[in-house]
C-alpha positions in Angstrom: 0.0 0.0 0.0 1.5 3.4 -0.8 0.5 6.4 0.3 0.7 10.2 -0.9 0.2 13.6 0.5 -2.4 15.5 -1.7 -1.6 18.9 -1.5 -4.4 21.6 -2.4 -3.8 25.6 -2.3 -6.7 27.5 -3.1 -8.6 30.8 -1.8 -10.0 30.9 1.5 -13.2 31.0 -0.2 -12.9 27.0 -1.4 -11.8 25.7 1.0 -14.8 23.7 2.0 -15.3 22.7 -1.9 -12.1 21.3 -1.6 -13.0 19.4 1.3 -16.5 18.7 -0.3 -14.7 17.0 -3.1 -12.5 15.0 -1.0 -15.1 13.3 1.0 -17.7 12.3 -1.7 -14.8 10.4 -3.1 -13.8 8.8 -0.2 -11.1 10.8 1.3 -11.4 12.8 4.7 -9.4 13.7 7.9 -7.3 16.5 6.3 -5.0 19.3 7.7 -6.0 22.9 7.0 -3.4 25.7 7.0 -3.9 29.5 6.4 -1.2 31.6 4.7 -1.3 34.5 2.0 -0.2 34.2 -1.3 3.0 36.2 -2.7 2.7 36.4 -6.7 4.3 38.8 -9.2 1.9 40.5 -10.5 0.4 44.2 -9.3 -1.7 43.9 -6.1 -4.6 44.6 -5.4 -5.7 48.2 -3.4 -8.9 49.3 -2.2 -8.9 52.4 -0.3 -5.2 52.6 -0.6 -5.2 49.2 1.3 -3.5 46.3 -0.5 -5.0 43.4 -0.3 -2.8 40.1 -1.7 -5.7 37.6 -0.2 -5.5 34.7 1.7 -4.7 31.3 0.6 -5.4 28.0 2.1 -3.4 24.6 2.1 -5.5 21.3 2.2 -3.4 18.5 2.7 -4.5 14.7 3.0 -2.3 11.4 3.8 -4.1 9.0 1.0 -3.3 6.4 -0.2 -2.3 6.5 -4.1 -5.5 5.3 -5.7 -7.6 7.3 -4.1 -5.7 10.4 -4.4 -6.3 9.9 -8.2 -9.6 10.1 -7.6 -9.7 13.1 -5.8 -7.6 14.6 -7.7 -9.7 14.0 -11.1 -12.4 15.3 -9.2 -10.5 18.3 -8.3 -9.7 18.5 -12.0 -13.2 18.2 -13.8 -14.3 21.4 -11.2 -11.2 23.2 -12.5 -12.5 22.5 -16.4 -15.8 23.3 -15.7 -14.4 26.7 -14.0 -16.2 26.3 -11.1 -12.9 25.9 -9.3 -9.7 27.8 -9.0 -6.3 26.0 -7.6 -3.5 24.3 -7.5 -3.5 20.2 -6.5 -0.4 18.1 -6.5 0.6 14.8 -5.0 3.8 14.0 -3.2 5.1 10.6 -2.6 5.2 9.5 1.1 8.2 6.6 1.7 7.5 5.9 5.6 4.9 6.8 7.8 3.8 6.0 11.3 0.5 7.3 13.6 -1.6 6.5 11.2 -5.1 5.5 12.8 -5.7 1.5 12.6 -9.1 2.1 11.3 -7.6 4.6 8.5 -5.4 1.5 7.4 -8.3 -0.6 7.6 -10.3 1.1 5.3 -7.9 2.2 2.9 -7.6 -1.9 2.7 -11.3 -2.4 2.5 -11.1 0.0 -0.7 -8.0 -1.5 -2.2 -10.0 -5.2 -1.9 -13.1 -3.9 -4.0 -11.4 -2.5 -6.5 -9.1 -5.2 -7.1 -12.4 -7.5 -7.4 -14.0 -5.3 -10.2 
């Protein structure tokens, strides 16, 4: 069983689609950090206040199948443009802590997809 961390930066704002997405397909249990984006381009000013916004960072410990599937998920929202971020996967070589029911379903989810 190998496992990835799915790595999702998006506005503050979708933050809860992101997490939407994840658990229809199966994932859940992730680890939400706030931060503000630094880009090139001009900022933004409103009332001589800039404003660069505030990004959020989604990240899951899945295990490689079902990242795919969450992140084609992710993907068909981007197409659609009802979506805007970045989602990446990163592999993960050892782990430990991870919850024994986690590991038990992960398993569970391997054994009926190997059957279809």
């Amino acid at each position: 069983m190998r496992f990835v961390n799915l790595v999702v930066i998006t506005s503050a704002e979708n933050e809860d689609a992101i997490k939407n997405i994840a658990k229809d397909c199966g994932a859940d249990g992730a680890t939400v950090i706030q931060g503000r984006g630094s880009s090139s381009g001009a900022k933004k000013s409103f009332f001589s206040l800039t404003f660069e916004g505030n990004q959020t960072i989604v990240n899951y410990v899945l295990e490689e199948k079902l990242s795919k599937k969450v992140l084609r998920a992710i993907n068909k929202m981007i197409l659609d443009d009802e979506l805007s971020c970045v989602a990446f996967t990163m592999p993960i070589s050892h782990i430990v802590g991870l919850d024994r029911e986690v590991l038990r379903k992960f398993e569970d989810t391997i054994k009926k997809e190997d059957d279809l």
